[in-house]
C-alpha positions in Angstrom: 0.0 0.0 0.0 1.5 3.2 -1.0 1.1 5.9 1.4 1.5 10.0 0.1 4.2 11.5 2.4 4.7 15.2 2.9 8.7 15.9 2.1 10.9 16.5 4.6 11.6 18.7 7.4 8.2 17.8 9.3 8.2 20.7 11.7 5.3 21.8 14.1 3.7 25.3 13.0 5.4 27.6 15.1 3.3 30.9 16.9 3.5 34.1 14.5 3.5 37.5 15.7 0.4 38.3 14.7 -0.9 35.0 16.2 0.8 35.8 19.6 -0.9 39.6 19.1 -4.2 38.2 18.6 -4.0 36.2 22.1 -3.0 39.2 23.9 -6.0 41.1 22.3 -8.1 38.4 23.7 -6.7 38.3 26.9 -7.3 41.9 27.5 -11.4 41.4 26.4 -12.7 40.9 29.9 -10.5 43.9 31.3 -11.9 45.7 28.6 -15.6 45.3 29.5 -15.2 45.2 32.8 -13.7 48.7 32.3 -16.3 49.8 30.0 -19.0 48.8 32.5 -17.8 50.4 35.5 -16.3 53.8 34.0 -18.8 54.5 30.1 -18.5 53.7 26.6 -15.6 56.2 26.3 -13.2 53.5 27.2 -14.2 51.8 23.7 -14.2 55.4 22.1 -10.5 55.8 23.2 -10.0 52.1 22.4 -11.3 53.3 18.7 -9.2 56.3 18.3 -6.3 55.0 19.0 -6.3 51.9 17.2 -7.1 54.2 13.6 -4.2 56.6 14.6 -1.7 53.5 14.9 -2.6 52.2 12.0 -2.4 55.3 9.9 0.6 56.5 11.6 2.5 53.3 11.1 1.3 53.1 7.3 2.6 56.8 6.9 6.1 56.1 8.2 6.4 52.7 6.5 5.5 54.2 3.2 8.3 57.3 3.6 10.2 54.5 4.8 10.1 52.7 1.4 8.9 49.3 3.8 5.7 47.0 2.9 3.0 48.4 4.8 0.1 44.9 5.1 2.9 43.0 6.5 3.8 45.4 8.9 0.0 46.2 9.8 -1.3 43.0 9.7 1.1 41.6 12.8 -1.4 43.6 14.8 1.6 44.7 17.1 0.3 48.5 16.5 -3.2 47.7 17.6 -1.8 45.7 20.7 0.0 48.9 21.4 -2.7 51.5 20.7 -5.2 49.1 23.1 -2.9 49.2 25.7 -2.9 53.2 25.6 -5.8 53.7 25.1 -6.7 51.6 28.6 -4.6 53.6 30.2 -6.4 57.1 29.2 -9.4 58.5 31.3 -12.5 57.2 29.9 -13.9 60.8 28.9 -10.4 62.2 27.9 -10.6 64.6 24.6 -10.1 62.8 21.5 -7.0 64.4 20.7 -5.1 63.0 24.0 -5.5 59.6 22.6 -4.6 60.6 18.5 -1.4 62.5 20.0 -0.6 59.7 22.6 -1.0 57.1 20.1 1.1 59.0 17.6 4.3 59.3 20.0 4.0 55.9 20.6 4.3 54.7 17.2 6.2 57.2 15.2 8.9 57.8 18.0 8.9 55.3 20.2 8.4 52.4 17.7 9.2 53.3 14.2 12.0 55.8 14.7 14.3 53.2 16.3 13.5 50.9 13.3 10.2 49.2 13.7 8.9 46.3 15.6 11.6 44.5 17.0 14.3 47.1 17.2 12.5 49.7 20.1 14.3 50.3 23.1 11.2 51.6 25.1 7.7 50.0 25.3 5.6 52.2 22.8 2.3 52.1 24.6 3.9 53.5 28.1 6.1 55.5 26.0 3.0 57.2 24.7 1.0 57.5 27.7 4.2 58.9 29.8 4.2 61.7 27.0 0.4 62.4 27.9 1.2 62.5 31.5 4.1 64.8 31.4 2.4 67.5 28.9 -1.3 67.5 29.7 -1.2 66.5 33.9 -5.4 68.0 34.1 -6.4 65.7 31.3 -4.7 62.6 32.2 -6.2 63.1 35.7 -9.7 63.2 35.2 -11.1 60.1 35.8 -14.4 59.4 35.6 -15.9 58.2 39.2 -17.1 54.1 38.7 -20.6 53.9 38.0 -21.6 52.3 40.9 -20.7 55.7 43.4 -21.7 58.3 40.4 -24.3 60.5 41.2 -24.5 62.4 37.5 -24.0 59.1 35.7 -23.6 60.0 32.3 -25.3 58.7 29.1 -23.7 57.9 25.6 -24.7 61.1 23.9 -23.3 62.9 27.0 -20.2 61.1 26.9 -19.4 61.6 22.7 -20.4 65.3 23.1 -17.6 65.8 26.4 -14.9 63.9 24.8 -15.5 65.4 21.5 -16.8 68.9 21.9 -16.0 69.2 26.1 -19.4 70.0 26.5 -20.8 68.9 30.1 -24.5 68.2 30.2 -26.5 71.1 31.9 -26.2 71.8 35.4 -23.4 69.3 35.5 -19.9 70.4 36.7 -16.5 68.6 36.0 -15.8 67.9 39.5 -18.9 66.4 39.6 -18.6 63.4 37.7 -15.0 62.7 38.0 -12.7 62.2 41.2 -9.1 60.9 42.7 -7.9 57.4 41.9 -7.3 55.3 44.9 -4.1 55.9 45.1 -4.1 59.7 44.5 -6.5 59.9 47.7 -4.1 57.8 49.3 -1.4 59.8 48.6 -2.8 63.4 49.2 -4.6 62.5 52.3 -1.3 60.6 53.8 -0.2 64.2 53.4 -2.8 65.8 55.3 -2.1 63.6 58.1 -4.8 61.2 57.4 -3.8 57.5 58.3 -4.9 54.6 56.0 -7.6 53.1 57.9 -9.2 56.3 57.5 -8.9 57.1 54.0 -9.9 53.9 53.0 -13.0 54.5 55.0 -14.2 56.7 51.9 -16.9 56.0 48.8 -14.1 55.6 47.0 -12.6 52.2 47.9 -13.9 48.5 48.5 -13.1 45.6 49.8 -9.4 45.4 47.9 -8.7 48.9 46.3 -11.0 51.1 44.5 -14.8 50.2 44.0 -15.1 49.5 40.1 -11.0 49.2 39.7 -10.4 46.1 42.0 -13.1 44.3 39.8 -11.2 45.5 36.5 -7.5 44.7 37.9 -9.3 41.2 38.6 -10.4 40.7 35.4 -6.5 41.4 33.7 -5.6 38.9 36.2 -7.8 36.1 34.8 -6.5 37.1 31.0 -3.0 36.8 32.4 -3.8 33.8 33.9 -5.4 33.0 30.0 -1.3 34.0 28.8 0.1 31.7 30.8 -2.2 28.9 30.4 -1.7 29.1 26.7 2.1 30.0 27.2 2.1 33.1 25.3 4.0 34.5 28.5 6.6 32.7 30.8 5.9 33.2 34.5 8.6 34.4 35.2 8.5 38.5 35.0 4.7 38.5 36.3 5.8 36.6 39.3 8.6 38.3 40.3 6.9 41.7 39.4 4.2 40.9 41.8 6.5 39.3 44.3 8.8 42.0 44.5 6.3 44.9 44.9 4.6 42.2 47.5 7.0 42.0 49.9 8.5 45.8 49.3 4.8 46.8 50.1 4.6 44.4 53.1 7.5 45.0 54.9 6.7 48.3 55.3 2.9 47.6 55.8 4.6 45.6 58.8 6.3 48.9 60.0 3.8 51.0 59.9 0.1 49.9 58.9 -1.1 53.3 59.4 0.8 54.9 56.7 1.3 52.7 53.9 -0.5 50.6 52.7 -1.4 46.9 52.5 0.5 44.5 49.8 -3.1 43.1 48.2 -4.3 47.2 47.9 -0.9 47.3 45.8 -1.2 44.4 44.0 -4.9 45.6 42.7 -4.4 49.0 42.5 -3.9 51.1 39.9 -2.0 49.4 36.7 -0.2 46.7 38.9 -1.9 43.9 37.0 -2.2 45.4 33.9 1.8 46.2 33.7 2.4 42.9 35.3 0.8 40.6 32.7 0.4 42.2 29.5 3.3 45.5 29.6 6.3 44.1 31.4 6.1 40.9 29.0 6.9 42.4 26.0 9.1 40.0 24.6 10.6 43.2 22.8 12.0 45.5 25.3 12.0 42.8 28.0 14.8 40.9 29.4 15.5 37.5 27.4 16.9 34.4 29.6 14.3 33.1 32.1 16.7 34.7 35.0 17.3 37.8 33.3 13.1 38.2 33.1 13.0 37.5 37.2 15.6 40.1 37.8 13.6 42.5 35.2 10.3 41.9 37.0 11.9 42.6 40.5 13.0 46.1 39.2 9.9 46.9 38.2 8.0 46.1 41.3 10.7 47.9 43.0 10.8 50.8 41.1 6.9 51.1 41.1 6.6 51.1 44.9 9.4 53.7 45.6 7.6 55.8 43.0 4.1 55.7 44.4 5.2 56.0 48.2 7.6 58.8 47.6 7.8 59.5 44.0 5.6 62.8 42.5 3.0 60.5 40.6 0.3 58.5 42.4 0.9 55.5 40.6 4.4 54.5 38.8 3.6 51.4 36.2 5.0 53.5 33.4 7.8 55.1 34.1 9.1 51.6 36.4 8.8 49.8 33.1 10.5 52.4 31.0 13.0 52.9 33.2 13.6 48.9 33.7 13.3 48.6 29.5 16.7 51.3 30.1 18.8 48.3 32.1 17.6 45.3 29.4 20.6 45.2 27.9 22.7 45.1 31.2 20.8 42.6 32.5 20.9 40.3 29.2 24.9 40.6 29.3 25.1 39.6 33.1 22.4 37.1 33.1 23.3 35.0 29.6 22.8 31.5 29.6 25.5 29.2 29.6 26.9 27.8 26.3 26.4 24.1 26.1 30.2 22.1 26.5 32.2 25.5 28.3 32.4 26.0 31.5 31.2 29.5 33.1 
């Protein structure tokens, strides 16, 4: 019996990038909603936004470039990176904060170094620490959760604000938005307020925030999604966590009345978020599996010093940019052994 035999080498299909994009996109899904449910429809606006600015300004650049533009659209690395903005934008920021975020991010933080592959920085935080740094009011108005809003506001209110800046009648700015968890925490530790009464507010549930605990819970479960699919190795999540853990907990230990507790940390601001789907870019991450855990402790580190004493209320951003600086230090110390020499 004569059997028809492929030709030679038989090797498995191996995980594109567009592939590997696609499962990140999906792991982000619930975050998304759960975003979306607790803080408007102008999460998906921003989500929109910046997703057609990626993908215009990459094709732009490519073209001047003289590089083919599908290939280089269809890896859906921009979209990953204009998602991951845009998540990290107030819900009912103008329009143009996410165009000009988005824009940074991709023509000078991604392209200008050569395109995906080649970028020193993370684009996405890249972006969003350009927003913070040159418009501070806009990237701090965020929309109180739903659950504790006493203007809620509806779908036409929401396109007319973020497009127009129109407020409904009778409604005030202050009115609808207020102080992340962590910005309360922070400005009220300096009015001598101790933590057990801050976290007393209508601001805060049982874990962090009320509305942000239940989205950082959701990131967890699609970074639990990564793993379980090995898109991502353990190993910088972990030691992300772990690290801004125990740095939280020891001094929860000292003093419980002035900083904070290691699970508010953990589901506070972008903690999960930045430990799951940001600090794993395979890009500007670390590459061995010990270089990764030595990446992710950095981070954790660097994210607690800046939200206890640093000027920002939380830090996810400039930890990772500032770790995404040391990559190459930590790849030269932290390279694996060559097979048959001795270290």
């Amino acid at each position: 019996m004569q059997f028809e035999t492929a030709a030679a080498p038989h090797l498995p299909l191996q995980n594109s990038v567009s592939r590997v994009m696609w499962q990140v996109l999906q792991a982000l899904l619930p975050g998304i909603l759960v975003m979306a449910w607790f803080f408007g429809v102008g999460v998906f606006i921003n989500i929109v936004l910046a997703i057609f600015t990626a993908l215009a300004a990459e094709s732009l650049i490519l073209l001047i470039r003289g590089r083919a533009v599908t290939p280089a659209l269809t890896d859906l690395s921009a979209v990953l990176s204009a998602v991951l903005l845009a998540l990290c934008l107030p819900a009912i920021a103008p329009w143009w904060l996410a165009v000009l975020g988005t824009l940074f991010a991709i023509v000078i933080a991604k392209q200008l170094y050569g395109g995906l592959g080649y970028n020193l920085f993370n684009p996405a935080m890249a972006g969003y620490v350009f927003l913070l740094i040159s418009f501070p009011k806009h990237m701090t108005g965020w929309l109180a959760p739903g659950s504790i809003n006493a203007v809620p506001l509806s779908i036409a209110d929401t396109f007319n604000l973020i497009f127009s800046g129109q407020l409904p009648a009778n409604v005030s700015f202050d009115g609808i938005t207020m102080a992340t968890p962590l910005d309360t925490i922070k400005t009220q530790l300096g009015l001598q307020q101790n933590i057990g009464q801050i976290t007393t507010g209508t601001g805060f549930g049982l874990i962090a925030g009320k509305g942000w605990e239940w989205v950082a819970l959701a990131y967890l479960l699609g970074g639990i999604k990564l793993l379980r699919d090995n898109v991502i190795s353990w190993h910088i999540p972990l030691s992300f966590l772990a690290s801004l853990a125990l740095c939280s907990g020891l001094f929860y230990l000292f003093d419980s009345k002035h900083f904070a507790s290691p699970l508010f940390h953990v589901f506070a601001g972008g903690s999960l978020l930045g430990a799951f789907f940001i600090a794993t870019d395979p890009v500007t991450a670390a590459t061995s599996n010990q270089g990764r855990i030595v990446f992710g402790i950095l981070i954790g580190l660097l994210l607690y010093i800046i939200r206890v004493w640093g000027g920002y209320p939380d830090g996810v951003a400039f930890a990772v940019l500032l770790a995404n600086l040391t990559v190459p230090a930590i790849d030269y110390f932290t390279r694996p052994r060559v097979f048959g020499i001795r270290p």
